[in-house]
N, C-alpha and C positions, 0 to 999 in steps of 0.2 A: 132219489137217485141211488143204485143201489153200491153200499159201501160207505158212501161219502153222503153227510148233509148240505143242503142248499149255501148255509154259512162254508163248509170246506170248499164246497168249490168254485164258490166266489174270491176266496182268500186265493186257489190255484188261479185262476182265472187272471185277477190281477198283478198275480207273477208273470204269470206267460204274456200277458201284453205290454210290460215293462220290459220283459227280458226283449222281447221281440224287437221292440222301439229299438232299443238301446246298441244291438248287435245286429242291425243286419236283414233278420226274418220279413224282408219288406218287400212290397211289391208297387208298382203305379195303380192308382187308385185307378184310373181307364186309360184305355188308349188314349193320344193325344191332350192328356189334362196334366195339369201340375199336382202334385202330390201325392201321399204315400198312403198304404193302408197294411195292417202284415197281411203275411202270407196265413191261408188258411192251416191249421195248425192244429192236433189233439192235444189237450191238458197235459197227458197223462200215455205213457208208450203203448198204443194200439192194439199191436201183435206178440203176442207170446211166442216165444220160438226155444224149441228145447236145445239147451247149450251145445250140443253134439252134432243136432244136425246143421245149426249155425256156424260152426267150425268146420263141418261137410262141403257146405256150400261157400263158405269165405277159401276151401283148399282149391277149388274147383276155376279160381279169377287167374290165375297164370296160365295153366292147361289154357283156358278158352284162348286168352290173347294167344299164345300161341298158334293157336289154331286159325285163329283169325290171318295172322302175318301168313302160315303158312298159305291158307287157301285165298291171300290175295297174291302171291306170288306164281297163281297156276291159273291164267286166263282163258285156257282152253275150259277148265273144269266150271268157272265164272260164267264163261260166255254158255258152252251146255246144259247147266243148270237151267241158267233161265232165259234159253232161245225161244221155247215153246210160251214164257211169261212175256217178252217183248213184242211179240208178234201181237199180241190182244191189250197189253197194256204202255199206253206211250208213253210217261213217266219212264218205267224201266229201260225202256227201248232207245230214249233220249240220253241215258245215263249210260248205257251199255256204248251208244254211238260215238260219246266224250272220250270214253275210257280204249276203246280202240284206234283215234285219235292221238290220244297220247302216245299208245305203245307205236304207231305206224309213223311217229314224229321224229324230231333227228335230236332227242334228250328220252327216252323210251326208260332210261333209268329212274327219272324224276319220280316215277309211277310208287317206286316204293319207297321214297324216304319218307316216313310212315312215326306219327305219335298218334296214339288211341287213347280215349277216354272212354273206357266201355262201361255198359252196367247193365250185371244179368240180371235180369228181375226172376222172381220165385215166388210161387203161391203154396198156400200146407192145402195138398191132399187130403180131405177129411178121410176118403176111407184105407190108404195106405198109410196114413198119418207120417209122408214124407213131404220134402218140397222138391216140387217140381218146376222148371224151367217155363215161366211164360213168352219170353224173347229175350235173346240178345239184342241191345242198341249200342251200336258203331257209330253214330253219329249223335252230333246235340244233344249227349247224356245228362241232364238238367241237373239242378239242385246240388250238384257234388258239394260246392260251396257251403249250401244252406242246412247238407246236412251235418255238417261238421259241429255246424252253431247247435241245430235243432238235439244232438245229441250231450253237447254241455247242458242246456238249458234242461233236460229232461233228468240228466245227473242233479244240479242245480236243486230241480224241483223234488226230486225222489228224498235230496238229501236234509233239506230245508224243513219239512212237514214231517216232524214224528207221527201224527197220525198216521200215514200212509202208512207205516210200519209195524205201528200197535199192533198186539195179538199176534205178532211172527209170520202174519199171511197176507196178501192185497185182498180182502173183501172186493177193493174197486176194480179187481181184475180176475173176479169168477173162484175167487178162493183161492188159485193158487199156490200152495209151501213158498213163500218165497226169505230167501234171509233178509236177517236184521240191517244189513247194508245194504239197501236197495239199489243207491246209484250204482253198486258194482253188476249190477243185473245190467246196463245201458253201457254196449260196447262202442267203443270209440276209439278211431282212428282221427288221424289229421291230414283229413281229404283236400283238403284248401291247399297244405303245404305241400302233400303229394302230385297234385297237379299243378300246380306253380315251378317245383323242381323240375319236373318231367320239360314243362314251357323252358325255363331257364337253360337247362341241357341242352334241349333242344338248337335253341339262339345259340351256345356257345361249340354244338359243333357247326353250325353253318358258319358262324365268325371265321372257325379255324379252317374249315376248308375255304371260306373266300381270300383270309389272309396269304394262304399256300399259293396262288394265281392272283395277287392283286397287292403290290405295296400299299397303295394308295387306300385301300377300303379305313374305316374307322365303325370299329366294335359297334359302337355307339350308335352308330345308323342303324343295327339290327331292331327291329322291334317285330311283336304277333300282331297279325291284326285279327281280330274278333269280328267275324263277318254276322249280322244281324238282323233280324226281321226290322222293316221301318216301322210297323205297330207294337215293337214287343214293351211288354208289362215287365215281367218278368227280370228287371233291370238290374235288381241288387245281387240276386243269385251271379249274374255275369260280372257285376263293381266289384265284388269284394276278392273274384281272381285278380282283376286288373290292379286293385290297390295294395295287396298281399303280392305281388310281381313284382312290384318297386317296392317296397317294403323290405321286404326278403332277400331280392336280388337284383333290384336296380337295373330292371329291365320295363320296356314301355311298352305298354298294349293301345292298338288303336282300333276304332271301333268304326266299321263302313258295313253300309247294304252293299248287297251284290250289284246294284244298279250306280252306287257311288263308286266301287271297283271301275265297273266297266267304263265310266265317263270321267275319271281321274290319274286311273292306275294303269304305269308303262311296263309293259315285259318287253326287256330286252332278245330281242331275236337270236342274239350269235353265243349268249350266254346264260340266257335263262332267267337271268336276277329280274324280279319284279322290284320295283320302286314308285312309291306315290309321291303325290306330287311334292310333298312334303321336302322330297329328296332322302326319305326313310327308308330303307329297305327291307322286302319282307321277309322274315324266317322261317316264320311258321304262321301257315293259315289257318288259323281255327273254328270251327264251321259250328254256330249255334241256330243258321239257317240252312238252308238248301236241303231239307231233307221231306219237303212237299213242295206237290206239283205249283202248290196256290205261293211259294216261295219264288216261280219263274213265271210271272206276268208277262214279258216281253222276250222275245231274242234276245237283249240286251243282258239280261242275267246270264242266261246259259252261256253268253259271250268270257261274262265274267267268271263262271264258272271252269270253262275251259282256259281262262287265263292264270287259273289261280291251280289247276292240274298242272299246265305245262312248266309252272316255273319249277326253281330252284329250292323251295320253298321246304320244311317239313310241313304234311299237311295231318288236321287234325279232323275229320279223317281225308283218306285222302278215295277218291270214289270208289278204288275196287275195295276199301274197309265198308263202304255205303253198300258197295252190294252183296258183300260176303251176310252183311246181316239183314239180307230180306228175310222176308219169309221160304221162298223158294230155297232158300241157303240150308234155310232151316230145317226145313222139312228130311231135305237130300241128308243132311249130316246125322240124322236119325235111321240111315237106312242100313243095313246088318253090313259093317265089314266098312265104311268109309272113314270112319274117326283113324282108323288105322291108315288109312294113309297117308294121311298128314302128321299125326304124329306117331312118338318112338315106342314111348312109354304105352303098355298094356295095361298098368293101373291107371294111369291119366283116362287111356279110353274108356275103360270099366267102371270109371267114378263121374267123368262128364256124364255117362250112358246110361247110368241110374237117372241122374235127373231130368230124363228127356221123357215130356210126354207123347201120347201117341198122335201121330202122325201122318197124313194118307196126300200125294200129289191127285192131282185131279183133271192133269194133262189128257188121258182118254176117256171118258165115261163109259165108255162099252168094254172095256177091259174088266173081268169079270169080277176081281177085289174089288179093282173101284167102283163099280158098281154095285155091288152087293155093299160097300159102306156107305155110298150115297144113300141106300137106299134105305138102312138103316135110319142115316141122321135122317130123313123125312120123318121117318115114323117117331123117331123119338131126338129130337132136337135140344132140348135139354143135356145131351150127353154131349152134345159139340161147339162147337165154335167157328165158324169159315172167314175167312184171314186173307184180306187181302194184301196187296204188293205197298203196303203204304205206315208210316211211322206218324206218331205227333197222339195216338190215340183218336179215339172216337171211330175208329173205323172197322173194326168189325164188326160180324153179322150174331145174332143169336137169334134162338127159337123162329117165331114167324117170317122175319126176314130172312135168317139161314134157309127154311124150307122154300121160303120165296125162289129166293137166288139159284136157288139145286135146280126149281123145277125149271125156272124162264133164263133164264145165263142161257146164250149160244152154245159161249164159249167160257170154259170153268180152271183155263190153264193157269191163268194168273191168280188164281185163288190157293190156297190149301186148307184142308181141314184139319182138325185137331182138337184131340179131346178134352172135352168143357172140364178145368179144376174145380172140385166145389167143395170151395174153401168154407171154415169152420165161421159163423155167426160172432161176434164180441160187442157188448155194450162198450160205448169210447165215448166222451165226453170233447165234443166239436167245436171249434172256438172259430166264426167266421166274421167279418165285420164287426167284430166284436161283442156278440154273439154267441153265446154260450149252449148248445142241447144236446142233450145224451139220447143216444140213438145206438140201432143193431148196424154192425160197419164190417165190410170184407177187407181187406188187406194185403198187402205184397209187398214182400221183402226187394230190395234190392241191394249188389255188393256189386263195386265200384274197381274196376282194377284200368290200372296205368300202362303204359307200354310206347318205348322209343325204339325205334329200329331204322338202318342206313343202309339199304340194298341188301337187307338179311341177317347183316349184323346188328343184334343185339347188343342194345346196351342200360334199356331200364325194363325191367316186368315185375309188376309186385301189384299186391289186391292191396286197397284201399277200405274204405269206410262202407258204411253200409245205411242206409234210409229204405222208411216205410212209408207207402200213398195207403190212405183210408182212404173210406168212400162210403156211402150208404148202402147198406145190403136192399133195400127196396126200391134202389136204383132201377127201372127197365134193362138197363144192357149190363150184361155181367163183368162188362170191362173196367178195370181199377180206373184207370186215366179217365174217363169220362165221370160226368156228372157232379156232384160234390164232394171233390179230393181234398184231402189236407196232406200235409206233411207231419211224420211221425217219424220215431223209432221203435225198435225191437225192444223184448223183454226178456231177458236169458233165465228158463226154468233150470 
């Protein structure tokens, strides 16, 4: 292995699955079964990332939210964006239908009392050697939790093994210069506490405004509820908000499917206030499902879906946040002259705008650019990526299937294109069922930023922590989320 001997990285090894047990790093061993197994996990931090540009892109998490609140608060630009996306794709078309619902409702303010958990993900450009923007997610930003732990544990293990540090360089991480303090190379935040506060805030402005119109209400009925897929694995990353929520601040999270919403939970009509059956009230809905079609089985979701819009609720997100971060969103905010819209600041514009890669809509083919770039990506598909209307991973197209799609797609309006990142190669040391092998793995950054707002007014915005997904670079599809991901952190040169 190169760097480390088979004894070194058995001794890491056995850290990381101790540390894991013991904090957290866990997931359900399968759907429907009892028991735990950790989450998949690198020894040892992934991705190098040069300290400059890492403080480029950690400046870059306020601007977005920003930008996000502002372009949910402009439905006309929401709805134009992605008319020509709804018409071809019904997911979009069904969420577009909710969201005009709301505003055509008689509470049309609900729409924005607005907390986000955003997380920009970034890939390093090999040949600009910058990082670039892979997407924005507005919705069920995963792992915040887990990275908080994942990035002690890698302090922990950096600080723990003098070898790692021997000879002033990581051997195990391509030579590198790196200093005699390793852990201080693994940046950390307290992403866990960040978005707990954010929840907390949250509950006690809704407290305050029900108290202003209700002697009678009690604080204490406030609670989030955590709306959730009925197969999710993924359970501890969600436990350790809810447990750190009481902990911290003595506030209660309750966990339902959107299916247990609909056939338990009352919104009141003349006011808004949603209440389960419990007699609990809800604050803030916060959504770690509803952001695939395979999430709305039945009417009866989308029922709950629109119940959980219309209330009083802060919503996390709340759907115009779902749609500002499609792709279609994305694409548009790439285009010369829109970031200024929405916001004030021309350095804010100039520094989101750097890290945007290229980007083409795909609304008419016969229009002579977009044509002449289609026809490009045929010929050379490797340079691209085609990107449909949809979140969770696994779902874009590359090489043969991208060419596929161009040539037989009718209709290509719900897609966008965008140019393929080709990220630098790194041996990383995999740790999966417990299961140990060093392999060439791509990587993606992500930075985590918070955000509370009540009809526009602002009252939390601050970036958060930061977490890396590996993956196998001999993967088929060049997307990080699919295939075999772990959880990492960063390596500050």
């Amino acid at each position: 292995m190169v760097g480390l001997d088979e004894e070194e990285v058995s001794v890491i090894r056995n850290e990381v699955l101790t540390y894991a047990a013991a904090n957290g790093l866990l997931m359900l061993a399968a759907s429907g079964e009892v028991g735990l197994v950790h989450v998949p996990v690198s020894l040892l931090p992934a991705m190098a990332v040069p300290r400059k540009l890492f403080e480029e892109v950690r400046g870059l998490a306020e601007p977005f939210n920003a930008l996000v609140e502002r372009l949910a608060g402009d439905p006309g630009v929401i709805r134009e964006t992605l008319a020509a996306a709804a018409k071809q794709d019904d997911f979009t078309k069904s969420l577009l239908d909710i969201y005009t619902r709301v505003l055509g409702g008689p509470r049309p303010d609900v729409a924005r009392k607005n907390l986000a958990v955003n997380r920009s993900d970034y890939m390093m450009d090999e040949a600009s050697q910058s990082l670039l923007q892979v997407e924005l997610n507005t919705i069920s930003s995963s792992f915040g939790a887990q990275s908080t732990v994942m990035a002690q544990m890698h302090k922990q293990v950096l600080g723990k093994f003098d070898f790692l540090s021997e000879g002033g360089s990581g051997g195990w991480f391509g030579g590198e210069a790196l200093p005699d303090c390793l852990e201080s190379c693994v940046p950390y935040e307290d992403t866990i506490g960040d978005i707990v506060q954010a929840f907390a805030t949250a509950v006690a402005e809704y407290s305050k405004s029900r108290d202003s119109v209700d002697a009678g209400f009690d604080s204490k009925s406030a609670v989030v509820l955590m709306v959730v897929q009925d197969d999710e694995r993924n359970i501890m990353d969600q436990q350790i908000l809810e447990q750190e929520l009481w902990k911290r601040h003595k506030v209660r999270m309750v966990r339902k499917t959107l299916k247990e919403i609909r056939d338990e939970a009352v919104l009141d009509g003349a006011d808004g206030i949603l209440r389960l059956a419990s007699g609990q009230e809800v604050a803030v809905s916060y959504l770690r499902a509803g952001y695939s079609p395979m999430d709305y089985k039945t009417d009866a979701e989308w029922d709950a879906r629109l119940t959980l819009e219309q209330s009083q609720a802060f919503k996390c997100p709340s759907i115009a946040y779902q749609l500002v971060g499609s792709k279609k969103v994305q694409q548009y905010l790439a285009e010369d002259g829109v970031l200024e819209k929405f916001l004030d600041s021309e350095e804010d514009c100039r520094n989101l705008r750097k890290c945007f890669a290229s980007l083409w809509a795909l609304d008419d083919p016969e229009e002579p650019q977009t044509k002449q770039v289609i026809e490009h990506a045929k010929m050379n598909p490797h340079l691209y990526v085609l990107k449909p209307q949809r979140e969770g991973g696994g779902n874009n197209l590359y090489d043969g299937d991208l060419v596929k799609a161009l040539e037989e797609e009718p209709d290509l309006s719900a897609y966008i294109l965008m140019q393929r990142i080709v990220a630098p190669i790194r041996k990383s040391f995999l740790l999966r069922n417990g299961e140990c092998v060093e392999a060439d793995t791509l990587s993606e950054l992500g930075i985590y930023g918070v955000y509370l707002s009540d009809n526009g007014r602002e009252i939390i915005n601050q970036c958060s922590g930061a977490l890396v997904r590996t993956k196998l670079a001999s993967s088929n599809e060049g997307g990080v989320t699919a295939g075999f991901a772990c959880l990492s952190t960063p390596l500050l040169h």
